[in-house]
C-alpha positions in Angstrom: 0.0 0.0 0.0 1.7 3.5 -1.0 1.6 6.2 1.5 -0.7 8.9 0.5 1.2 12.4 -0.2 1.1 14.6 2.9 1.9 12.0 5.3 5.6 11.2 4.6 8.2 13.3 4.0 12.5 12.8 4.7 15.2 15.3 4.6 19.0 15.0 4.2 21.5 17.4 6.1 18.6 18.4 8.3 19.2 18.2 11.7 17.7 19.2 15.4 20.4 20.7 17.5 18.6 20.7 21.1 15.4 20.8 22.7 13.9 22.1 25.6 10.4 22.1 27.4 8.6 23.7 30.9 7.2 21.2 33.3 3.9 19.6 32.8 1.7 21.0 35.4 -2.3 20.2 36.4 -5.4 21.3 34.4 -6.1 24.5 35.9 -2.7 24.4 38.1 0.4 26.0 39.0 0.4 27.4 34.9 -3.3 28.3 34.9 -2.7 32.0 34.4 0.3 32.2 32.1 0.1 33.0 28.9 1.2 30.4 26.6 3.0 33.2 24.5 5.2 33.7 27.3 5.9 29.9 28.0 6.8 29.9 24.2 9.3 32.9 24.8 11.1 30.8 28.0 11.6 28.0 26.2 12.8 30.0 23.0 15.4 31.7 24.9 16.3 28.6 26.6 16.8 26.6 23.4 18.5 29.3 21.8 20.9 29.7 24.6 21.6 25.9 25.2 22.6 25.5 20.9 25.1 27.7 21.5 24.0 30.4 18.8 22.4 33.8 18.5 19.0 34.1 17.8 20.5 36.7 15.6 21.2 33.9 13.1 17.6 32.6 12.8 16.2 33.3 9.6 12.7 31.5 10.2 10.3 31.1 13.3 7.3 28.6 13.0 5.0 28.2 16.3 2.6 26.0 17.0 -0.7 26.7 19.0 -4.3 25.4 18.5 -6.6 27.3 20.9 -6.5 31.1 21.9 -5.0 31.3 25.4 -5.6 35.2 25.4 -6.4 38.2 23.2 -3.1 38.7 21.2 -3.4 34.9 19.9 -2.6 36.5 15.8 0.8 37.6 17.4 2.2 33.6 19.1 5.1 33.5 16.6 6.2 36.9 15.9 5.9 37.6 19.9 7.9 34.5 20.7 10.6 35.4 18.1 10.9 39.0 18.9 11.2 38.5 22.7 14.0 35.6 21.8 16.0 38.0 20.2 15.5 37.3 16.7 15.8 40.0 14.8 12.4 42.0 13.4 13.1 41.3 9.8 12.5 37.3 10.0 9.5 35.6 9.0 7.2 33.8 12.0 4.5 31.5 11.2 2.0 30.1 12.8 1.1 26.4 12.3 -1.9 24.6 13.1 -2.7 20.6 12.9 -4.5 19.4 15.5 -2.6 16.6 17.2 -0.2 16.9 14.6 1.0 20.1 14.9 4.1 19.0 16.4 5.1 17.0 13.3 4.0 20.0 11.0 6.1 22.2 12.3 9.2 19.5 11.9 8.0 18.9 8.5 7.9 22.6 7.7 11.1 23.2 9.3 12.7 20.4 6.9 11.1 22.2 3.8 12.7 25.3 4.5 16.1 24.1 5.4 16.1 22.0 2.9 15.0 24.0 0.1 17.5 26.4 1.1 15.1 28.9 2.2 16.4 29.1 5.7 19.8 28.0 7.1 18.5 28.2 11.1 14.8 27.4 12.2 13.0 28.1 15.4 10.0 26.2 16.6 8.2 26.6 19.5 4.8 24.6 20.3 2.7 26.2 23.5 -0.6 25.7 24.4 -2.4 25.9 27.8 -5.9 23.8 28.0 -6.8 25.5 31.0 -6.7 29.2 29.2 -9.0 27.5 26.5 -11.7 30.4 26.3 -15.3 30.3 27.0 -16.7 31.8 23.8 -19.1 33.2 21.4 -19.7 33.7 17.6 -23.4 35.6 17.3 -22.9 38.7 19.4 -21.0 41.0 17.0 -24.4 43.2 16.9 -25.4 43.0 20.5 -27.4 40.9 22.8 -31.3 41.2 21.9 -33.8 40.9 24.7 -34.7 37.2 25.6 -32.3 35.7 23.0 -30.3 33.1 24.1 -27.1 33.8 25.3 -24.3 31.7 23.1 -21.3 31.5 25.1 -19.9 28.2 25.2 -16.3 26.3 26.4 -14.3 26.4 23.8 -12.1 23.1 25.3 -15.2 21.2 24.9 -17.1 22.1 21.5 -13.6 21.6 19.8 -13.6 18.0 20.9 -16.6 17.6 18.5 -16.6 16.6 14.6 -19.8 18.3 13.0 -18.8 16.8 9.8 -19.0 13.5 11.1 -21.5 14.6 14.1 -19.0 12.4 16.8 -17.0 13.8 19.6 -12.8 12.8 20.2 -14.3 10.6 23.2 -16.8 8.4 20.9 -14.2 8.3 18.1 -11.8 6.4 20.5 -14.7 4.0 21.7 -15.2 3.6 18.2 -11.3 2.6 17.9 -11.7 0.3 20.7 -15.0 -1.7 19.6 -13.0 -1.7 15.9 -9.2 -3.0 17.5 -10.9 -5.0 20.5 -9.7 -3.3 22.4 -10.4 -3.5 26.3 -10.7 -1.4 29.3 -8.6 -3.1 31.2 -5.9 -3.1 28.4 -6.0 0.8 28.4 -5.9 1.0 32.0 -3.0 -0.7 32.5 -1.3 0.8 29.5 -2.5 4.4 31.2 -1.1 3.2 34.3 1.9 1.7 33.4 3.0 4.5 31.2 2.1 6.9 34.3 4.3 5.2 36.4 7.5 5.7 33.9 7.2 9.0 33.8 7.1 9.3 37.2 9.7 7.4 38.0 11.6 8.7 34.7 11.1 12.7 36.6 12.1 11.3 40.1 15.3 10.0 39.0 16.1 13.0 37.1 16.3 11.3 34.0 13.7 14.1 32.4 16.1 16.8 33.9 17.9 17.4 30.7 14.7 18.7 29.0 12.9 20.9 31.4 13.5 24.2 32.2 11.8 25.6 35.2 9.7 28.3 35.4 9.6 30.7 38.5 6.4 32.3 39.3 6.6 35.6 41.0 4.5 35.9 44.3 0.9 37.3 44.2 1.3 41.3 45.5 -0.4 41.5 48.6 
């Protein structure tokens, strides 16, 4: 079976020189009221710093982000380059793929290195699930007496297909019913793979790859 175009793509002489991430933290935790612009920055100037390079020699900056954590969402990239130091004249994209946003950004990266178009990428994926907005598309002209009121949470709507009129959660019990696959298989996958990363954090094998981030105190 060929792989359909779109799905595959390999590079040569394209290479990742380092990576760098902040901490997974709680739904609604420690993170709840950062902007995921400014998580994107931290880890920007972090990479950049750890390579060994200047962001001065970036000549591209490609961010990933699927859901508005705040108002200046149309600026992610070009925020996250600017306050890293690269200078204004680069171009910064935003890139968007669902689940695979991660691997688009990759991919993109390779097609621009490899074409030649950039020598030195930046990518940067943020997102924070508990900033996901609660929100509304009708109101532009104002609320008219006794309408209904169309605000809705943005984190859960996106979970639906209207296309195919199924949520994320009844396309995985779909999977399940299709793969025979169990509960109790999925538990103790969950589980098991829980217990890794724990362990994995504890023994400071994940230390390599995080880079805290400090909150300032509350002002009394």
């Amino acid at each position: 079976m060929s792989t359909p175009r779109g799905q595959f793509q390999a590079f040569n002489d394209v290479w990742m020189l380092d990576g760098i991430r902040t901490p997974f933290v709680d739904y609604c935790g420690a993170l709840a009221d950062v902007n995921p612009i400014d998580l994107g920055i931290k880890v920007a100037r972090e990479v950049i710093a750890r390579s060994g390079l200047s962001a001065e020699q970036v000549d591209s900056v490609l961010a990933g982000n699927m859901a508005p954590g705040d108002f200046d969402q149309f600026y992610v990239p070009r925020h996250i380059g600017l306050y890293a130091g690269v200078p204004q004249h680069v171009p910064a994209l935003m890139v968007q793929r669902i689940c695979g946003t991660g691997f688009e950004l990759f991919r993109q990266a390779g097609e621009q290195l490899g074409s030649g178009l950039a020598s030195l990428a930046l990518l940067v994926g943020t997102e924070s699930m508990s900033r996901n907005p609660v929100m509304a598309f009708d109101h532009r002209q104002g609320f008219k007496l006794g309408a209904p009121v169309n605000f809705r949470d943005n984190l859960w709507e996106m979970l639906k297909d209207p296309a195919a009129g199924i949520t994320m959660i009844q396309t995985a019990e779909n999977l399940a019913r299709q793969y025979g696959i169990t509960r109790e298989e999925v538990d103790a996958f969950a589980s098991a793979s829980f217990a890794k990363a724990v362990a994995a954090q504890e023994s400071g094998f994940l230390a390599g790859e995080i880079v805290p981030v400090h909150r300032l105190p509350d002002l009394p």
